[in-house]
N, C-alpha and C positions, 0 to 999 in steps of 0.2 A: 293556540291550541297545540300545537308541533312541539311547541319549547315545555310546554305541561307536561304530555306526552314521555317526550325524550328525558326528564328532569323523574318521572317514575321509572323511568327505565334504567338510570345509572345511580337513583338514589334509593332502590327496594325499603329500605329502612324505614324511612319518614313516610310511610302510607301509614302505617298501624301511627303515629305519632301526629301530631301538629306544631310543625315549624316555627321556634320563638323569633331564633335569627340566625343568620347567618354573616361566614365572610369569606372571600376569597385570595388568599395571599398564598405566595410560595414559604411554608412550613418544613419543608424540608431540605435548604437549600440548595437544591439542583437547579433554579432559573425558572420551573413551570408550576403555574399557582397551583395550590391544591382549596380542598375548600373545606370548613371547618362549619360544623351543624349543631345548634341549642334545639333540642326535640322533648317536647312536654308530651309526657303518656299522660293517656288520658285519667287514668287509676289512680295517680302519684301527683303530689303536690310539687315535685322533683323535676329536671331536666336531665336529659340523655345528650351526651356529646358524642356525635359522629365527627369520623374524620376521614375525608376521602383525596387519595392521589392517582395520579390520570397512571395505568399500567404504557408498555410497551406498544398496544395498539390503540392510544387516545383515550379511552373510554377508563371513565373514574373507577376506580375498587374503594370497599370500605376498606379503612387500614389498623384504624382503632374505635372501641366503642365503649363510652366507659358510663355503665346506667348510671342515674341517680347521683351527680357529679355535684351537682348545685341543687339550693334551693329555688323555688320560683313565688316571688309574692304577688302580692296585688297589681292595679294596674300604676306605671310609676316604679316598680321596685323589679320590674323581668331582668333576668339578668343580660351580660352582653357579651359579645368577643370581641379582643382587640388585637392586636401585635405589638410587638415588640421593636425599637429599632433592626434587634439582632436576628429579629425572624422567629419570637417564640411567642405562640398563641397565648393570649391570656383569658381566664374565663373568674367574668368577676361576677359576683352577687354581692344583694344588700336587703338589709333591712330597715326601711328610713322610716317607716310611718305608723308599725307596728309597735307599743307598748314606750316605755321611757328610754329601752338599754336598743340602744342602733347601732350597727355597724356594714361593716365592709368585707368583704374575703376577697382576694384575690389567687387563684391557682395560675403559675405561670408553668407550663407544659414547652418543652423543648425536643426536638428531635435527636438522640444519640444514640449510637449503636443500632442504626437501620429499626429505632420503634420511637415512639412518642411516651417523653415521663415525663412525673412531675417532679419540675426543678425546682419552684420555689412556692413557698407559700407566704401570704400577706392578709394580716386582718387586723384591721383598725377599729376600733370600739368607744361608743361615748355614752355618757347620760343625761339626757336631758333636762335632767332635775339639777343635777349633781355636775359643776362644772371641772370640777376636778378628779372626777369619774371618768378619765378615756387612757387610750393608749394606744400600742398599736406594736404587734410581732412582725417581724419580716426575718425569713428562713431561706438559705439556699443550701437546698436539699441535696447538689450534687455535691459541696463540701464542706456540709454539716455544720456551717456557720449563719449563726442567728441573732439577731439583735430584740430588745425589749424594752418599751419606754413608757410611762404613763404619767400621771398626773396632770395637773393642769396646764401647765406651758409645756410637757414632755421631759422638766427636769429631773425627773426620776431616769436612767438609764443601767442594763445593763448587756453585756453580751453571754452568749453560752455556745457549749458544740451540742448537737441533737445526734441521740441515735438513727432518729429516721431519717432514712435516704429514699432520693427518687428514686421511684420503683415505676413500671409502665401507669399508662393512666388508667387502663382499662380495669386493673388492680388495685387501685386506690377506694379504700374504706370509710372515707369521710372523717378519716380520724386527724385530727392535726398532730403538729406536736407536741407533747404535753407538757414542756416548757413553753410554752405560748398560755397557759392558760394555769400556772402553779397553784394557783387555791383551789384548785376541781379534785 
């Protein structure tokens, strides 16, 4: 009951929310973990990402909060948080069960310049009808370099630069880049 208690008391946020998941790694590499929060409102088919590091006197501050970050599906498809070797959160969703067209996203979120962006984006896509229906972007947003590949074994490739750059997370529009997706 203490650890409930205490876990409202440094995390104000997630009372109005319900906690998909969480994880606890150091995100910003100074050595002391911070902790990294998936929070479904209850309104919104959506997750909310908190992100909390311990201040000067222990106790966690939010640092970033970026609503409506991911989609959230059925049970089977909630999405997750991982890390990175390098220490950069990743928040991935999917869609595996819903309609013929499934995929993947990956937002990988880095800490630079004393805030948290998003560095890269990744979203992989298949059809289940159609086996030569997939592909899959990966973007790194801090040097505008991006790759594109589809088809059925991925022999199609190509590379391109993107305008869009990581920008904080909490700023992020859910728009990807729109070379990631050129027939839209």
């Amino acid at each position: 009951m203490r650890f409930l208690l205490s876990l409202l008391l440094f995390f104000p946020s997630i009372i109005a929310a319900q906690e998909i998941t969480h994880i606890n790694a150091d995100l910003t590499g100074d050595g002391v973990p911070d902790r990294a929060i998936l929070a479904l409102d209850a309104e919104r088919d959506d997750a909310d990402l908190l992100i909390y590091v311990p201040n000067s006197d222990g106790q966690f501050a939010l640092r970033a909060e970026a609503k409506s970050v991911v989609w959230v599906g059925g049970i089977g498809q909630q999405p997750e948080l991982s890390v990175t070797p390098h220490g950069s959160l990743q928040v991935i969703s999917m869609n595996e069960s819903i309609g013929r067209n499934r995929w993947h996203q990956t937002l990988t979120i880095a800490w630079r310049n004393d805030m948290f962006v998003l560095a890269g984006y990744t979203y992989e896509w298949y059809d289940t009808l159609n086996v030569s229906e997939n592909g899959k972007c990966d973007v790194n947003l801090l040097t505008g370099k991006g790759e594109i590949s589809w088809g059925e074994e991925f022999e199609n490739k190509s590379t391109f630069r993107t305008k869009s750059r990581g920008s904080p997370i909490d700023m992020w529009d859910r728009e990807p880049p729109t070379e990631c997706f050129p027939d839209n």
